[in-house]
C-alpha positions in Angstrom: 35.3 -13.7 5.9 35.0 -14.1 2.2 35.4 -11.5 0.1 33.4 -11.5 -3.3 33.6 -8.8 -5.9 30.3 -7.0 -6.6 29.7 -4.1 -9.4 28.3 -0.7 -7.6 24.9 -1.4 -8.9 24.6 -4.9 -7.5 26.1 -3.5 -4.1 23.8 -0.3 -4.0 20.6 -3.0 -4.7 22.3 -5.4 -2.2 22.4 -2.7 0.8 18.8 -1.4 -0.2 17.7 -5.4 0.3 19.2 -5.4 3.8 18.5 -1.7 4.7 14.8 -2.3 3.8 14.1 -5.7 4.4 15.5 -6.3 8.0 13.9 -9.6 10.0 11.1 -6.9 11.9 10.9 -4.2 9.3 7.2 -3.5 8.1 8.7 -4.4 4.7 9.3 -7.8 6.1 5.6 -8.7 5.9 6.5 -11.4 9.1 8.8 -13.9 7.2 12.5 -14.1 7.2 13.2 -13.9 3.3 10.6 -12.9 1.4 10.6 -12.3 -2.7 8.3 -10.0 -4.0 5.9 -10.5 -6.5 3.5 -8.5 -8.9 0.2 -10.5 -9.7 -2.4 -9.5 -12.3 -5.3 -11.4 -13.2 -5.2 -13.5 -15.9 -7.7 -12.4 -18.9 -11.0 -14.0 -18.7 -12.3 -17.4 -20.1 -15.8 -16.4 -19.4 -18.1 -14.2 -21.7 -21.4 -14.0 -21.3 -24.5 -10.9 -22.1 -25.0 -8.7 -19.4 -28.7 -9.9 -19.0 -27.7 -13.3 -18.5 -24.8 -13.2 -16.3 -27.1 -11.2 -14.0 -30.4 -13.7 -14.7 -27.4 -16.2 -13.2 -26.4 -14.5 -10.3 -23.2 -14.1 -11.5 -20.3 -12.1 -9.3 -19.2 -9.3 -11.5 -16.9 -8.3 -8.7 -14.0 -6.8 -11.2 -15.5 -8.2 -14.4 -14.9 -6.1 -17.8 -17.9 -5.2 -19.9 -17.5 -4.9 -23.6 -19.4 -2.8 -26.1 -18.7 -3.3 -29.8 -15.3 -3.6 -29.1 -15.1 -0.8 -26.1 -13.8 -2.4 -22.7 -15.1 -0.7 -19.3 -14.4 -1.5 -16.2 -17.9 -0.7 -15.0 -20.9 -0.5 -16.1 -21.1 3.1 -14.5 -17.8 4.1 -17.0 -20.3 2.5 -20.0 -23.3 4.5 -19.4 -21.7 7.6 -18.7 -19.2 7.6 -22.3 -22.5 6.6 -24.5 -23.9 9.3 -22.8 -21.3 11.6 -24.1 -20.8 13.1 -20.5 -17.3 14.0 -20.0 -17.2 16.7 -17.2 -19.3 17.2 -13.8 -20.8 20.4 -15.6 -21.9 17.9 -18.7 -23.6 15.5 -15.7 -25.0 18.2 -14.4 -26.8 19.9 -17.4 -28.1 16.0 -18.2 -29.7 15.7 -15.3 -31.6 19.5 -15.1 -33.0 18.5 -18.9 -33.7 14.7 -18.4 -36.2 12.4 -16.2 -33.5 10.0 -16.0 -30.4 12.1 -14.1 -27.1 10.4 -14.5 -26.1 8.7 -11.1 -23.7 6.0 -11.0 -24.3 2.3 -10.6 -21.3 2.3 -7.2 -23.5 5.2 -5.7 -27.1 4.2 -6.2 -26.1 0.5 -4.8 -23.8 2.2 -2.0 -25.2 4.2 0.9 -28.4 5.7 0.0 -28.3 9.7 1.3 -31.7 11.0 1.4 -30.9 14.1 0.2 -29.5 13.7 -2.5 -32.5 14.6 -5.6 -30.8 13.0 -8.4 -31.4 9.0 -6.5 -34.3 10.1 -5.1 -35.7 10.8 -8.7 -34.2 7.4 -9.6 -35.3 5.3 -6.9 -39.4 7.1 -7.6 -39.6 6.1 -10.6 -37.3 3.0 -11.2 -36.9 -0.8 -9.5 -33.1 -1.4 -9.9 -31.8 -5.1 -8.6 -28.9 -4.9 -11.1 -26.4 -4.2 -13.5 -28.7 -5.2 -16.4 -31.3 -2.8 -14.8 -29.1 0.0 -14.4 -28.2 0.0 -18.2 -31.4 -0.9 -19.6 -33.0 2.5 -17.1 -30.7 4.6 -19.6 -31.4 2.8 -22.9 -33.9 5.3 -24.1 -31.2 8.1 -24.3 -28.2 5.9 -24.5 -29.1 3.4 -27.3 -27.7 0.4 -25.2 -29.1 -2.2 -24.3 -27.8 -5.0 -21.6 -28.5 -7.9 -24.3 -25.5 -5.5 -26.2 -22.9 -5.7 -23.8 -20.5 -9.1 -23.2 -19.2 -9.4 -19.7 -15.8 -10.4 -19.4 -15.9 -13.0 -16.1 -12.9 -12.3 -13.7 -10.8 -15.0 -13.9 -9.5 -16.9 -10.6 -6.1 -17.3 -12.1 -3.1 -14.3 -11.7 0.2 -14.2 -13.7 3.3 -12.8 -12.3 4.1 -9.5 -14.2 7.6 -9.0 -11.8 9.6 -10.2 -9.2 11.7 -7.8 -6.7 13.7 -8.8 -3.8 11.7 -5.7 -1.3 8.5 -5.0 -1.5 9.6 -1.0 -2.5 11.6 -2.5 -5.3 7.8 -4.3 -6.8 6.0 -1.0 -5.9 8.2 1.1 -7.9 8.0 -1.9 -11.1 4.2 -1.5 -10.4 4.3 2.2 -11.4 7.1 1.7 -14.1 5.0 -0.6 -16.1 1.3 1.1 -14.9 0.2 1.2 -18.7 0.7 -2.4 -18.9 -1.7 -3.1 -16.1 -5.2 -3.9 -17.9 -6.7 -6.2 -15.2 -7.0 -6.7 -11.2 -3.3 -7.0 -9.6 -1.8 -6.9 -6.5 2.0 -6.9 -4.8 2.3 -10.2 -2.7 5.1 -11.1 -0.4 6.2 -14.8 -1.0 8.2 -16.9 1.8 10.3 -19.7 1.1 11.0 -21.2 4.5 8.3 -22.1 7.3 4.1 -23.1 6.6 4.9 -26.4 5.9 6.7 -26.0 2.8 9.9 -27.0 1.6 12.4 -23.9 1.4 15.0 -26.0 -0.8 17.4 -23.9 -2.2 15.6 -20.8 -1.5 16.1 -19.4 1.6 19.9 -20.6 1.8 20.4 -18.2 -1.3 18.3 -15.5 0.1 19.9 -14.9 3.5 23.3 -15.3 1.8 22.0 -11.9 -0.3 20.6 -10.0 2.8 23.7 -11.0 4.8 26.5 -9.4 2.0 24.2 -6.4 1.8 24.2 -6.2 5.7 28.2 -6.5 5.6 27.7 -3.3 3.3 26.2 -1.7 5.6 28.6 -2.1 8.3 31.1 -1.4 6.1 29.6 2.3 5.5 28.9 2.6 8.8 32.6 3.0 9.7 32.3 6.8 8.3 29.5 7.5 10.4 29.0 8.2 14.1 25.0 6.9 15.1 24.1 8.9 18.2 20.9 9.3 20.8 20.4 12.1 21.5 17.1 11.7 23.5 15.2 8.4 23.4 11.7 8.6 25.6 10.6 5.6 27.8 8.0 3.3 27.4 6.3 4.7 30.6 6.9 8.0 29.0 4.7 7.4 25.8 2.2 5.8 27.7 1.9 8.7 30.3 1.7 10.9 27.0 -0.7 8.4 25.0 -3.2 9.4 28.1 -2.2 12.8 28.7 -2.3 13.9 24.9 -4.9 11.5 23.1 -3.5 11.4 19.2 -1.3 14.2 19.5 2.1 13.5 17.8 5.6 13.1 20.0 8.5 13.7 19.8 9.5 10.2 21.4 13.1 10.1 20.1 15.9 12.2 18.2 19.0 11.0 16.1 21.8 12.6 15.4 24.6 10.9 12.6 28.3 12.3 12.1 29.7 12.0 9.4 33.7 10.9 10.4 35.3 11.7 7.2 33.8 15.5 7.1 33.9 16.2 10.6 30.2 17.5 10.3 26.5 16.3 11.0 25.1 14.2 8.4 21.6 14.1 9.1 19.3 14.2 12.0 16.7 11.5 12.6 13.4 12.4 14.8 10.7 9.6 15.8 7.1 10.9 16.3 4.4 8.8 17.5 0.7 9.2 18.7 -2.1 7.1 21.0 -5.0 6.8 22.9 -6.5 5.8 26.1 -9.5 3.6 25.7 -11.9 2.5 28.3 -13.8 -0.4 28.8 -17.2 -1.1 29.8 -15.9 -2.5 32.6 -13.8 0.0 33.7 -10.7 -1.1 32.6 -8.9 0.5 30.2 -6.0 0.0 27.8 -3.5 1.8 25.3 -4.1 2.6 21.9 -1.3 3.3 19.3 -2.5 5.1 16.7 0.6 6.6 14.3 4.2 6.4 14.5 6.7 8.3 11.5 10.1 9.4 11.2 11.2 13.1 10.0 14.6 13.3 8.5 16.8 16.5 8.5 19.5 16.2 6.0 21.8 18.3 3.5 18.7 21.1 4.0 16.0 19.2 2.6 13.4 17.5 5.1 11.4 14.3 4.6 9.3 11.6 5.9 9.9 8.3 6.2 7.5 5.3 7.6 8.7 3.9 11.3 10.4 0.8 10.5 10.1 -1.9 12.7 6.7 -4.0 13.0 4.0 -3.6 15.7 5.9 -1.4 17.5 3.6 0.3 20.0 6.3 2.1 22.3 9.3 2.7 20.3 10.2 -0.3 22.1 12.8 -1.4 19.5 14.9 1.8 20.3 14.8 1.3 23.8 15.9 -2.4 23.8 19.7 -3.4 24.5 22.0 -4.3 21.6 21.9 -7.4 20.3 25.5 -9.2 20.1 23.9 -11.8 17.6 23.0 -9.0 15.2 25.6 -6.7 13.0 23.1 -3.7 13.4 22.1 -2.1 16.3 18.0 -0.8 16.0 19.2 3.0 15.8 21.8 1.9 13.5 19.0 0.1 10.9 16.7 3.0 11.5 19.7 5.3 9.7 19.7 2.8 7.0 16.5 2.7 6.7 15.4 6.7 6.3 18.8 6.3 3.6 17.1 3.5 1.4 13.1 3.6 1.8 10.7 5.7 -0.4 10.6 9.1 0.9 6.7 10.4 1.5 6.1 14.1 1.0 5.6 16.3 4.0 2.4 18.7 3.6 
């Protein structure tokens, strides 16, 4: 084996990459190596008035509408700040003292509740087929017009803000740079290899990364001691899928030594939950609805997601050890609760 000389904060990232990113982990998003990437829409081209761009039939699907220089996001958020109406109690004294209550545009085109006064008032006395309508109802109080306001068209082009070798890594970019963030974006996972394309010198460089970080791994796992302490059968969760519909079980527990202390480092417990559902008929078939890890370490106790992908059973736990692989599943399930995003426990 060659040895190459990494700095501690290339071989903590390195380890996180393999921990996480494991061929089978739900970070994996079903591809061998993907990278990472934060898209956000690219600004607009396309302007046009409010009363045109709905005359045209336009989708305003996350368009930007401008007023004298004021960008919204909806026309809802336009209405509502010329309206001066800043808190629910401010919404709520405009609509005891004016024909017109305040609704918002997402609610009056959503699902209509019958009781509700405030759309019934709206709906008696108004004919709404727009965004142009919805502004123009309010322009007696609000001063705006839809021939104001300049639509900003969403564009059908993205730009990469950031690239990140695990898809925690671009989630936690997303939040550092959230002021940034103006437009539409989203965190997609892109593969190199497979689909028809070619991986050129991608995916050779990519597994060479996620192998040194596995060989990390092993490496720290020489000071620990990955135990079973009590690991329930498939037969087992399916007997309890039937017996306890959606009711959380304990279907495994972990324990981890730590050598060099002589003590228990942490304790790792799998819960998952199902249903029995029957068809018309007669037959019937299992359900998996939830599955989560809860870790017990140094005193403090937190949740993790249950790493590997379409796991119904807790299969993975329960298969036999791979001699092809450098990580057993229980092994990889340790690294994982180490190196993914902990999720509070209410």
């Amino acid at each position: 084996m060659n040895t190459i000389n990494v700095s501690s904060q290339s071989e903590s990232a390195l380890k996180a990459y393999a921990a996480l990113q494991f061929p089978g982990s739900i970070d994996n998003f079903g591809t061998k190596t993907p990278i990472h990437m934060l898209m956000q829409q690219a600004d607009s081209e396309h302007q046009l008035v409010l009363t045109d761009a709905c005359d045209s039939d336009c989708d305003l699907d996350g368009a930007q509408f401008d007023y004298l220089g004021t960008i919204y996001d909806t026309v809802s958020e336009l209405v509502k700040d010329r309206l001066g109406l800043k808190t629910d109690e401010d919404v709520a004294m405009f609509n005891k003292n004016n024909p017109t209550p305040f609704v918002s545009y997402e609610k009056l085109f959503g699902s209509y509740d019958v009781d509700d006064e405030d759309m019934q008032r709206i709906f008696d006395a108004h004919s709404l087929a727009n965004e142009a309508d919805y502004v123009d109802m309010y322009t007696p109080v609000s001063d705006v017009s839809s021939c104001e306001i300049l639509v900003h068209l969403p564009s059908s082009a993205y730009e990469t803000m950031g690239v990140s070798f695990t898809h925690q890594g671009i989630e936690q970019y997303r939040d550092s740079i959230d002021n940034h963030l103006f437009r539409k974006n989203y965190c997609y996972a892109m593969s190199g290899e497979g689909y028809g394309r070619d991986a050129g010198d991608f995916y050779p460089i990519m597994e060479f990364l996620r192998d040194a970080g596995e060989q990390l791994l092993v490496k720290d796992l020489e000071g620990f001691c990955v135990k079973r302490m009590s690991l329930a059968t498939d037969e087992e969760i399916a007997e309890h899928y039937r017996s306890h519909p959606d009711e959380s079980f304990q279907a495994a527990y972990i324990k981890v030594y730590d050598k060099h202390a002589c003590s228990v480092y942490s304790r790792i417990y799998v819960f998952c939950s199902g249903h029995e559902e029957f068809c018309a008929e007669g037959q019937s078939h299992l359900i998996y609805e939830n599955s989560y890890v809860i870790v017990n370490k140094a005193g403090d106790t937190y949740k993790v997601p249950y790493p590997f992908d379409g796991d119904r059973y807790i299969a993975s736990l329960n298969k036999d050890s791979d001699e092809t692989q450098q990580l057993n599943a229980m092994q990889r399930l340790f690294f994982w609760t180490e190196y993914k995003k902990h999720i509070e426990i209410e």
